[in-house]
Biopython code that builds the backbone (N, CA, C, O; Angstrom):
import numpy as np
from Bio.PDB.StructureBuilder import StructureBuilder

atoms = [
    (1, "UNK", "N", (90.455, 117.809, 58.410)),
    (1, "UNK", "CA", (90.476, 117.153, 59.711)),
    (1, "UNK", "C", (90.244, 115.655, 59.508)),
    (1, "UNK", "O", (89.531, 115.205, 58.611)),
    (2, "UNK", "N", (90.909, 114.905, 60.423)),
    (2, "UNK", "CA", (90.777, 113.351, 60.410)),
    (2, "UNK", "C", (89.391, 113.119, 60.761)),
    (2, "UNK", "O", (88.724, 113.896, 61.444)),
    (3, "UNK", "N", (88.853, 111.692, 60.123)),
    (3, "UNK", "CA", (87.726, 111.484, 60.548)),
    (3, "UNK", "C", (88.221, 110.471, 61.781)),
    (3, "UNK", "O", (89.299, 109.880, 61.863)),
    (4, "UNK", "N", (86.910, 110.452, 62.870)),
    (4, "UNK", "CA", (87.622, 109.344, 63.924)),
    (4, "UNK", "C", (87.009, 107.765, 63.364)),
    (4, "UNK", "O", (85.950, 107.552, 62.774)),
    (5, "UNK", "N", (87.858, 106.978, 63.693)),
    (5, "UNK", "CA", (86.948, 105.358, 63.888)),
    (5, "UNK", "C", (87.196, 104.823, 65.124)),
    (5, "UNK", "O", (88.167, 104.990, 65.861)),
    (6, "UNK", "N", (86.307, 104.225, 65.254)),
    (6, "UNK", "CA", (86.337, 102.938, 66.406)),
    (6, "UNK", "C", (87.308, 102.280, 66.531)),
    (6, "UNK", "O", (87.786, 102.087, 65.412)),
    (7, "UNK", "N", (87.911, 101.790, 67.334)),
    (7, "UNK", "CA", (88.514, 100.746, 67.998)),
    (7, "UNK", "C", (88.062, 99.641, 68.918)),
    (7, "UNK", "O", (88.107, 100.012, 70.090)),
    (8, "UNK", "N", (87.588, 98.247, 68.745)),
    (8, "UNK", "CA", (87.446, 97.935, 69.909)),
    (8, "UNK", "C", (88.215, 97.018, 70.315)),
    (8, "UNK", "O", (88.843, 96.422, 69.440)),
    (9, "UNK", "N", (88.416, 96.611, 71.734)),
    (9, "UNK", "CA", (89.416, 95.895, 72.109)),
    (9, "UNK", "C", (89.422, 95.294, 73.451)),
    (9, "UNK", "O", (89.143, 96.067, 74.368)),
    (10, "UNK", "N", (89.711, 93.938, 73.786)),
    (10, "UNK", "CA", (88.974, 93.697, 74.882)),
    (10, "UNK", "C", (90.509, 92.875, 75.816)),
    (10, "UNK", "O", (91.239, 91.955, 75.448)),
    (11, "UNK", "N", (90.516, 93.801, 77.247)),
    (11, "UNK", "CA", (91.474, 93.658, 77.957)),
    (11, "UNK", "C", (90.833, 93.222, 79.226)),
    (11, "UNK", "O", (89.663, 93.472, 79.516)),
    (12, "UNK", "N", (91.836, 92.422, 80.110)),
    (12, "UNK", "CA", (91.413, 91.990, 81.466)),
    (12, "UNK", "C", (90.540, 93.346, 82.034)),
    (12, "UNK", "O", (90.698, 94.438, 81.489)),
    (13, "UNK", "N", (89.441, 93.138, 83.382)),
    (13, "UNK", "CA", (88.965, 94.214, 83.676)),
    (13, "UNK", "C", (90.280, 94.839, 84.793)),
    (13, "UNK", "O", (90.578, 96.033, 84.835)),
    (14, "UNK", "N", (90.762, 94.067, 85.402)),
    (14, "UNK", "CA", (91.645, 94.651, 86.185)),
    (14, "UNK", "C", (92.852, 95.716, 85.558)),
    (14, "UNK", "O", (93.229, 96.790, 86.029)),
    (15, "UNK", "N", (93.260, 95.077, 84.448)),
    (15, "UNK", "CA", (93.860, 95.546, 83.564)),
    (15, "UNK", "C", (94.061, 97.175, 82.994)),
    (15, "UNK", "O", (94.980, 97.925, 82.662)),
    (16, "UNK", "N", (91.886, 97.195, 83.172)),
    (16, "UNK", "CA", (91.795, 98.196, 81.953)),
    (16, "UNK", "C", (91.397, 99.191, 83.714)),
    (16, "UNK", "O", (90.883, 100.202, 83.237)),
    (17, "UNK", "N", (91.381, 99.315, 84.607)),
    (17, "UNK", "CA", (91.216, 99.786, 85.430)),
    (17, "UNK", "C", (92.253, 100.464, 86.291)),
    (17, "UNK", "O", (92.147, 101.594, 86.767)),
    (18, "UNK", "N", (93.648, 99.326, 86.485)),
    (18, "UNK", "CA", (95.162, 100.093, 86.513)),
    (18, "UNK", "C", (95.352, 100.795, 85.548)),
    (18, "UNK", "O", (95.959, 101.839, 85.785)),
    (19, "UNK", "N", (95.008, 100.582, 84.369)),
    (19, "UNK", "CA", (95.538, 101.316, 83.551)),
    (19, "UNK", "C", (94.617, 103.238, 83.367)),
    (19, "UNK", "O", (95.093, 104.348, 83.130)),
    (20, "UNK", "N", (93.554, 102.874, 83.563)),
    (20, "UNK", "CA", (92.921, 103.930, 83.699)),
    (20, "UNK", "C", (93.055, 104.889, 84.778)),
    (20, "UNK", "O", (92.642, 106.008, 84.474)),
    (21, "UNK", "N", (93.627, 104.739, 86.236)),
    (21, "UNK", "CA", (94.368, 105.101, 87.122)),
    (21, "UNK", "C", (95.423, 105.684, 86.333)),
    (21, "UNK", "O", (95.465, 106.806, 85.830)),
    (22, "UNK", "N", (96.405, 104.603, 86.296)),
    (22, "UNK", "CA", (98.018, 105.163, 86.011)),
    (22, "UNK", "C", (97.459, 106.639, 84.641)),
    (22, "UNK", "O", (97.670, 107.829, 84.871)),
    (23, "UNK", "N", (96.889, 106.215, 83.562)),
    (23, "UNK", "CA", (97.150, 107.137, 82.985)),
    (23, "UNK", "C", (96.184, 108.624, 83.050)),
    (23, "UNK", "O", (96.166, 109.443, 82.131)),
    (24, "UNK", "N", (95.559, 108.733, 84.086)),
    (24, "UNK", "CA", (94.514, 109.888, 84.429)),
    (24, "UNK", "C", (95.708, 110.359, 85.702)),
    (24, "UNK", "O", (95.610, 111.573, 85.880)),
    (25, "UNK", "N", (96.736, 109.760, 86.570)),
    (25, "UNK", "CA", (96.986, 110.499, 86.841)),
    (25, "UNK", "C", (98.396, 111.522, 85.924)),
    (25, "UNK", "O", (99.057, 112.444, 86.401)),
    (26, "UNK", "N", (98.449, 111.146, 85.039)),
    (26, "UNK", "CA", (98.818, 111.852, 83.546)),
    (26, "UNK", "C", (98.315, 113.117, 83.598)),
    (26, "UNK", "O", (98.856, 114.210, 83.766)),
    (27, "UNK", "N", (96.979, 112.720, 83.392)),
    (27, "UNK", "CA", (96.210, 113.971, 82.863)),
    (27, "UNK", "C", (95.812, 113.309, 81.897)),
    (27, "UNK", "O", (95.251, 114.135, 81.178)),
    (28, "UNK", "N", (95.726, 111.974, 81.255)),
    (28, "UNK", "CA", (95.256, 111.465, 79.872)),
    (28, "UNK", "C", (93.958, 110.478, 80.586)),
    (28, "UNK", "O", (93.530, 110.293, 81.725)),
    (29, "UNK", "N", (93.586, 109.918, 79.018)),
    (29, "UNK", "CA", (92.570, 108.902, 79.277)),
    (29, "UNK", "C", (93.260, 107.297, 78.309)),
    (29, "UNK", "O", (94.237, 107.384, 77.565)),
    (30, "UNK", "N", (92.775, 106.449, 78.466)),
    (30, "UNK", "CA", (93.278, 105.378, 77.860)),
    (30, "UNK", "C", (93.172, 105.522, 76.303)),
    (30, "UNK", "O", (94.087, 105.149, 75.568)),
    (31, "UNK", "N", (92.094, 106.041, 75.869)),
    (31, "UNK", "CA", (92.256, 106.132, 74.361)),
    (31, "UNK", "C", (93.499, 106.914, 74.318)),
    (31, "UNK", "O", (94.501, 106.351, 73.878)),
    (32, "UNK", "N", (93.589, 108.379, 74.793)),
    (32, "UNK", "CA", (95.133, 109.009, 74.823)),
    (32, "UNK", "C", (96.114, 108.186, 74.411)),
    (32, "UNK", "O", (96.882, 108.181, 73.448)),
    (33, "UNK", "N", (95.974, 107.662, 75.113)),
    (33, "UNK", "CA", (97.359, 106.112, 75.267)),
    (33, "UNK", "C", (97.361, 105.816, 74.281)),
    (33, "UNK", "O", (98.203, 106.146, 73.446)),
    (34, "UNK", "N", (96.167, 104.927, 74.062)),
    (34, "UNK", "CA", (96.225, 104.121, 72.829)),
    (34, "UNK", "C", (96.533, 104.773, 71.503)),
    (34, "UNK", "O", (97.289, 104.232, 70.697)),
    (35, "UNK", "N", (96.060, 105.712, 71.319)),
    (35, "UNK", "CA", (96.470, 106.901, 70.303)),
    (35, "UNK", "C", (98.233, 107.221, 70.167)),
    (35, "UNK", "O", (99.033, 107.087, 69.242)),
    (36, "UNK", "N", (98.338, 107.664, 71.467)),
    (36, "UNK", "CA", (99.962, 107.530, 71.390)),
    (36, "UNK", "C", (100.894, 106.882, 71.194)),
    (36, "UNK", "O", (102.034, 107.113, 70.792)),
    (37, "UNK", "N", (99.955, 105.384, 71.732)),
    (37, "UNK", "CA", (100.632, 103.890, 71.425)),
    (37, "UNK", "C", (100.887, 103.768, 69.959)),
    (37, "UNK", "O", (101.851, 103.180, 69.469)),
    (38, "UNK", "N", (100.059, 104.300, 69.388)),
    (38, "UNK", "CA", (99.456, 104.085, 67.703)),
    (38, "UNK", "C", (100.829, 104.961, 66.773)),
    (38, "UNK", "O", (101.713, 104.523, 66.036)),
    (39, "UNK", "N", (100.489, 106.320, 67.224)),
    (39, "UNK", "CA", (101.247, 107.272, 66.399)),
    (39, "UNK", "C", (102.403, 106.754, 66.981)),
    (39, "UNK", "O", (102.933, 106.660, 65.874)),
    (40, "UNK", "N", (103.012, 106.457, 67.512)),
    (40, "UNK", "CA", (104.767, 106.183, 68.266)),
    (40, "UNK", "C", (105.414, 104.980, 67.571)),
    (40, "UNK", "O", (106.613, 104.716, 67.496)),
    (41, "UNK", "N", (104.087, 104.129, 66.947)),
    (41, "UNK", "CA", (104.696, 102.494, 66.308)),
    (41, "UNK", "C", (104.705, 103.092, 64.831)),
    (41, "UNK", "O", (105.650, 102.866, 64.076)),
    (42, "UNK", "N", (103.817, 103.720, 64.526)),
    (42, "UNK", "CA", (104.309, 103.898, 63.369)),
    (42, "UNK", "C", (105.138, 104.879, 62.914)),
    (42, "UNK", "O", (105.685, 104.859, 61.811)),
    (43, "UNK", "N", (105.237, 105.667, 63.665)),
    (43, "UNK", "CA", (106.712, 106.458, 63.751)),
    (43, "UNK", "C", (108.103, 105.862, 63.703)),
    (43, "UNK", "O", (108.988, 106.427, 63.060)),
    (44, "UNK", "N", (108.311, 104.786, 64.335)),
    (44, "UNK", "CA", (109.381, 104.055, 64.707)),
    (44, "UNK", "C", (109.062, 102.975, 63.322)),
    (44, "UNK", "O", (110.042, 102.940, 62.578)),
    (45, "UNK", "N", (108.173, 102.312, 62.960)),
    (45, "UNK", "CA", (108.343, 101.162, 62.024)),
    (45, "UNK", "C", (107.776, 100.259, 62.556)),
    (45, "UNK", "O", (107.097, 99.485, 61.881)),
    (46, "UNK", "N", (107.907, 100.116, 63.939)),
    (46, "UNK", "CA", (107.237, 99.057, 64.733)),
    (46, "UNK", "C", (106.865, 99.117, 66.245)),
    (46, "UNK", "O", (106.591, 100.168, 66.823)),
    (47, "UNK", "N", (106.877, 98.199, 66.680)),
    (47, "UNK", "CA", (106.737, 98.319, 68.085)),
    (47, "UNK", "C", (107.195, 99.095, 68.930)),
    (47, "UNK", "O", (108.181, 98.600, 69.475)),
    (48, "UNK", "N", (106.897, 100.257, 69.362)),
    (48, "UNK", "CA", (107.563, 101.325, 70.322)),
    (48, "UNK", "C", (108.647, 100.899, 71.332)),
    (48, "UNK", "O", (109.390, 101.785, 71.753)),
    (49, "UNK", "N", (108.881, 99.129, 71.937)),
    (49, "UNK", "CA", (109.613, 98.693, 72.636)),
    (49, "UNK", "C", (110.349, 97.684, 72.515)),
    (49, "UNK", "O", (110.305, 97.516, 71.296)),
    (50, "UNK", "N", (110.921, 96.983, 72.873)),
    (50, "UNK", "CA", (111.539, 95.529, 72.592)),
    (50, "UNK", "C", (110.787, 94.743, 73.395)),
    (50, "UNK", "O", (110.512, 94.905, 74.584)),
    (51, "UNK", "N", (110.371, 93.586, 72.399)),
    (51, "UNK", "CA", (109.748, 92.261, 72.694)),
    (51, "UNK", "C", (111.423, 91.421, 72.881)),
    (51, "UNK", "O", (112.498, 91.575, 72.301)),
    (52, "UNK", "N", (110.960, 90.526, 73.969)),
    (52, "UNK", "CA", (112.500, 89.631, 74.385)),
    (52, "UNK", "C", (111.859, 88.461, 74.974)),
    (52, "UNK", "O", (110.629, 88.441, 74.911)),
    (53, "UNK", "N", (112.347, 87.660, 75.435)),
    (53, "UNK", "CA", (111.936, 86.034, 76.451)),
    (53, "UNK", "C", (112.648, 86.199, 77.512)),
    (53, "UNK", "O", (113.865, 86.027, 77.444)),
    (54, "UNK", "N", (111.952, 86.615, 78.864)),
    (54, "UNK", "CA", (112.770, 86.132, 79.896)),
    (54, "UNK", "C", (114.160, 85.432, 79.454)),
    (54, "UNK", "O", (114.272, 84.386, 78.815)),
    (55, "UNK", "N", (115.114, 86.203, 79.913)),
    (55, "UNK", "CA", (116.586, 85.694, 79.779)),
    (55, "UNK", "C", (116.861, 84.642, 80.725)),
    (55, "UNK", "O", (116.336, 84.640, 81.838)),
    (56, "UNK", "N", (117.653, 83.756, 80.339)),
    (56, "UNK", "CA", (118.035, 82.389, 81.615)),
    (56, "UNK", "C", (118.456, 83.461, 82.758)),
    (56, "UNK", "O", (119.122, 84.495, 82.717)),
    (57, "UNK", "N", (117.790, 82.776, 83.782)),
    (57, "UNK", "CA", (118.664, 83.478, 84.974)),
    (57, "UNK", "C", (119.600, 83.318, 85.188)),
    (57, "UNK", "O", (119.939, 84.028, 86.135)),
    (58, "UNK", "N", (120.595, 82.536, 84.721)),
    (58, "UNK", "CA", (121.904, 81.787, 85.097)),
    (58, "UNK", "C", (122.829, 83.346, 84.470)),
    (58, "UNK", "O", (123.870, 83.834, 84.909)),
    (59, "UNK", "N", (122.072, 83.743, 83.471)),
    (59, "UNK", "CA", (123.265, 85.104, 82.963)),
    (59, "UNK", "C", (122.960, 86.361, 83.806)),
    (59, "UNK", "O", (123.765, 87.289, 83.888)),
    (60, "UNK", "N", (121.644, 86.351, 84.489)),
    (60, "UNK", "CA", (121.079, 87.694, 85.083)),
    (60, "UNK", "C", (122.466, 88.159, 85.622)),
    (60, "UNK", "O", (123.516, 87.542, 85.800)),
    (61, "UNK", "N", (122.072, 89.599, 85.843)),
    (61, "UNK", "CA", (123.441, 90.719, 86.182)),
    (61, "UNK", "C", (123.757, 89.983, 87.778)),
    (61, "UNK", "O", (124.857, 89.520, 88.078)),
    (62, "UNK", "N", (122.725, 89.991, 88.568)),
    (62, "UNK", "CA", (123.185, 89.602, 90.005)),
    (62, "UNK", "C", (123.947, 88.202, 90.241)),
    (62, "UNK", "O", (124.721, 87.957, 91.167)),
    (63, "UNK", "N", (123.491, 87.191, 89.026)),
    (63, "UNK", "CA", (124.335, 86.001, 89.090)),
    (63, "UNK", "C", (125.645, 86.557, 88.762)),
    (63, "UNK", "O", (126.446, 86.934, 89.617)),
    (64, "UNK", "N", (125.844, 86.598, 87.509)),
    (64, "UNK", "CA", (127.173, 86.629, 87.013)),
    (64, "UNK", "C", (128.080, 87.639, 87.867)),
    (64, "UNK", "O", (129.283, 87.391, 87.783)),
    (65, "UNK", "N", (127.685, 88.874, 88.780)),
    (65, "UNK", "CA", (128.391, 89.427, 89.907)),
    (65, "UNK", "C", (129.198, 88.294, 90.603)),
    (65, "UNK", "O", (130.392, 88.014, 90.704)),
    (66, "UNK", "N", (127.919, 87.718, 91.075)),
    (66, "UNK", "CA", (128.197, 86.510, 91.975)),
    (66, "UNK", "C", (129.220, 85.519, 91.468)),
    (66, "UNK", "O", (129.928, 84.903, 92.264)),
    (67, "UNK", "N", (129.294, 85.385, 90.424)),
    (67, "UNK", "CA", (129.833, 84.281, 89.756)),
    (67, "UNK", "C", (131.956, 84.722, 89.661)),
    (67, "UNK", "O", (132.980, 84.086, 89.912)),
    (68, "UNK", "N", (131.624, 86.174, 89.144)),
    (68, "UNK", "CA", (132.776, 86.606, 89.135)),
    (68, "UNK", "C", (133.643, 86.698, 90.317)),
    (68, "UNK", "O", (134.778, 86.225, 90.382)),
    (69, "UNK", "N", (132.712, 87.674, 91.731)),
    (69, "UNK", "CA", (133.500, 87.500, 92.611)),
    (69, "UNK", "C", (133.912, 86.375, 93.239)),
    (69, "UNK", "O", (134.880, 86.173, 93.973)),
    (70, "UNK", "N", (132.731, 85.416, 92.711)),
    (70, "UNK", "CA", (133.814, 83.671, 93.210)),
    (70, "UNK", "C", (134.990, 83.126, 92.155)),
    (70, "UNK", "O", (135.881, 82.313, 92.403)),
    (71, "UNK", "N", (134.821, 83.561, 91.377)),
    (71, "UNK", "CA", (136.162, 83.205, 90.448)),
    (71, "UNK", "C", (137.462, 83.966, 91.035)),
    (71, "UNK", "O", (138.548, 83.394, 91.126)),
    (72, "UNK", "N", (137.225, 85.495, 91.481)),
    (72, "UNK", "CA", (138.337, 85.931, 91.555)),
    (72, "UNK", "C", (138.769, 85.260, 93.325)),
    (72, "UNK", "O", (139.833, 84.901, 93.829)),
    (73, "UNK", "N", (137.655, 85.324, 93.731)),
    (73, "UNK", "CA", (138.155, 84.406, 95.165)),
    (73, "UNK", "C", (139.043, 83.162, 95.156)),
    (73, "UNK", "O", (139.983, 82.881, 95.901)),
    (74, "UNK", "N", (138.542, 82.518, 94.182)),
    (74, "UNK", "CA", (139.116, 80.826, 93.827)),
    (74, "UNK", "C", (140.132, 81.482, 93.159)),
    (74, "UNK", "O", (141.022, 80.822, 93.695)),
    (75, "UNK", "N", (140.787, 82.294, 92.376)),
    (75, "UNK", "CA", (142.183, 82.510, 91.988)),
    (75, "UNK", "C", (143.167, 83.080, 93.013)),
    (75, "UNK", "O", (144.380, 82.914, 92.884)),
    (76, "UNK", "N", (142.599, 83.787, 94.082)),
    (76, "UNK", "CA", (142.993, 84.234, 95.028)),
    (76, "UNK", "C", (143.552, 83.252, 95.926)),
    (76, "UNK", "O", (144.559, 83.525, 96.580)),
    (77, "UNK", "N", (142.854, 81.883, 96.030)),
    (77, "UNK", "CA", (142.536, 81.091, 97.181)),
    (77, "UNK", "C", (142.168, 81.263, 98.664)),
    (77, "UNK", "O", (142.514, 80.880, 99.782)),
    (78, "UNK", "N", (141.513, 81.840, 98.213)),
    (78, "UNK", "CA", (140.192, 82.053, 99.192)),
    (78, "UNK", "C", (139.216, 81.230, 99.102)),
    (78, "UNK", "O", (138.286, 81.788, 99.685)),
    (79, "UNK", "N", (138.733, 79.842, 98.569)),
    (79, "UNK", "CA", (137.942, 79.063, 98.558)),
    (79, "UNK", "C", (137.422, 78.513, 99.629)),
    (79, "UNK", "O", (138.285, 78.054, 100.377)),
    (80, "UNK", "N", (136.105, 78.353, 100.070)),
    (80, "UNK", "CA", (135.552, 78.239, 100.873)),
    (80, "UNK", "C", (134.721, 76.598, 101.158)),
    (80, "UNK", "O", (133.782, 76.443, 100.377)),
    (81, "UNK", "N", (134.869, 75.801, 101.813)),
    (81, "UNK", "CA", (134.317, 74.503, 101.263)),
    (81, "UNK", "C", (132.342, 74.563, 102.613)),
    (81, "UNK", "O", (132.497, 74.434, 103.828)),
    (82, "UNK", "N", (131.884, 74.624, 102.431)),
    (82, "UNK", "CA", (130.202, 73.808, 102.875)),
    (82, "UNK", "C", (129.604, 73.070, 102.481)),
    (82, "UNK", "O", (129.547, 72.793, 101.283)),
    (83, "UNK", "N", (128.874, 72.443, 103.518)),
    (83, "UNK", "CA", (127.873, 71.687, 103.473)),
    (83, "UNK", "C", (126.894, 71.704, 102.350)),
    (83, "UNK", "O", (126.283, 72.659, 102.829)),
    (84, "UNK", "N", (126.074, 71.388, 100.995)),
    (84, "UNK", "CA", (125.590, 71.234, 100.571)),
    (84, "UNK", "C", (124.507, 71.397, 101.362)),
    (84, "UNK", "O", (124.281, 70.798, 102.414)),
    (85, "UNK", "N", (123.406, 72.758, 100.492)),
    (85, "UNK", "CA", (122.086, 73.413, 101.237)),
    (85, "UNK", "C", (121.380, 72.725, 101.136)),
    (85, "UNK", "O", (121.634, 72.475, 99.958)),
    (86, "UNK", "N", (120.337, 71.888, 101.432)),
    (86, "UNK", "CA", (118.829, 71.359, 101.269)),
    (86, "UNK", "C", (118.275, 72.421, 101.331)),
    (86, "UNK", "O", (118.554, 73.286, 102.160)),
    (87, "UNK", "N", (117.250, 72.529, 100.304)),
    (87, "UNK", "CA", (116.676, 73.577, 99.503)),
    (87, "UNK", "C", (114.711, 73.009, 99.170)),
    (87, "UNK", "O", (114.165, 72.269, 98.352)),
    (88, "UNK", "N", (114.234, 73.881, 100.347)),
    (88, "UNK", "CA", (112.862, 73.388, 99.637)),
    (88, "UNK", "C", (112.120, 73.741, 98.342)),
    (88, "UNK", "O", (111.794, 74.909, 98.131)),
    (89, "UNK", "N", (111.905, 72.971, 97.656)),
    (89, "UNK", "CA", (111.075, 73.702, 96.439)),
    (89, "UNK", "C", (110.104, 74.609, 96.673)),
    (89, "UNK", "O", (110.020, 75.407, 95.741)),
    (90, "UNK", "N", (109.459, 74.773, 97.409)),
    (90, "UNK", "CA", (108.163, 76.009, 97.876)),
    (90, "UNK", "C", (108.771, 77.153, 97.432)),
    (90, "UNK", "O", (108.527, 77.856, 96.451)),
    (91, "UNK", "N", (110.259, 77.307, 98.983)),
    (91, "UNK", "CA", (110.805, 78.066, 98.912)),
    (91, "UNK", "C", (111.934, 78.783, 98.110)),
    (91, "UNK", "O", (112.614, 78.094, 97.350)),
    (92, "UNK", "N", (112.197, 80.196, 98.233)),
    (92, "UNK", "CA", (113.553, 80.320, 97.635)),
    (92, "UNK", "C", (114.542, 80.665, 98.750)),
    (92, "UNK", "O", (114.240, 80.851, 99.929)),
    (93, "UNK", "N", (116.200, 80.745, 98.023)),
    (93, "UNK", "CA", (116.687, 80.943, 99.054)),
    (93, "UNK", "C", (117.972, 81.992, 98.367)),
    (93, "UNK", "O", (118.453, 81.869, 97.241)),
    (94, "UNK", "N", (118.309, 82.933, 99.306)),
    (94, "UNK", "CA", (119.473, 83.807, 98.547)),
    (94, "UNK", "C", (119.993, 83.625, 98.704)),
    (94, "UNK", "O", (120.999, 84.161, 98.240)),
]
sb = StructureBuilder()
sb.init_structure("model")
sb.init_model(0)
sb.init_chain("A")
sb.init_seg("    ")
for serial, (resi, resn, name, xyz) in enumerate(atoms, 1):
    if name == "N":
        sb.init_residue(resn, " ", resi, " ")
    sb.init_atom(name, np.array(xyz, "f"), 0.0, 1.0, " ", f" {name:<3s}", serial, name[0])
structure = sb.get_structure()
């Protein structure tokens, strides 16, 4: 049988409190997790998920929709001319 060791590890309290929620209603406890977290990375070689950087939004899926159906509009000529939005910084706008 394995012997156990310690872990310690220090997470936001809010943090470790969602998380203790989300995974009890599992049926687990956070060590669970962490255990699973453990055996799953080294199963795989590494990180159980993909690490990435926020992608430019300019490529996000909902732009480039957007982007396309105005291209095929403007080949169509269907082009539409407006006013230039004033746009507050606070706000956003869709």
């Amino acid at each position: 049988m394995a012997k156990n060791a310690n872990l310690y590890i220090r997470v936001d309290q809010n943090l470790k409190t969602e998380a203790e929620e989300l995974f009890s209603s599992f049926g687990i406890t956070v060590t669970d997790a962490v255990n699973m977290f453990l055996h799953k990375a080294i199963m795989v070689g590494g990180l159980p998920f993909e690490l990435k950087k926020d992608p430019d939004p300019f490529y996000s899926e909902s732009n480039m929709k957007r982007l396309t159906n105005s291209i095929a509009k403007a080949r169509a000529g269907e082009l539409t001319y407006h006013e230039p939005i004033e746009v507050d910084d606070e706000k956003s706008v869709d």
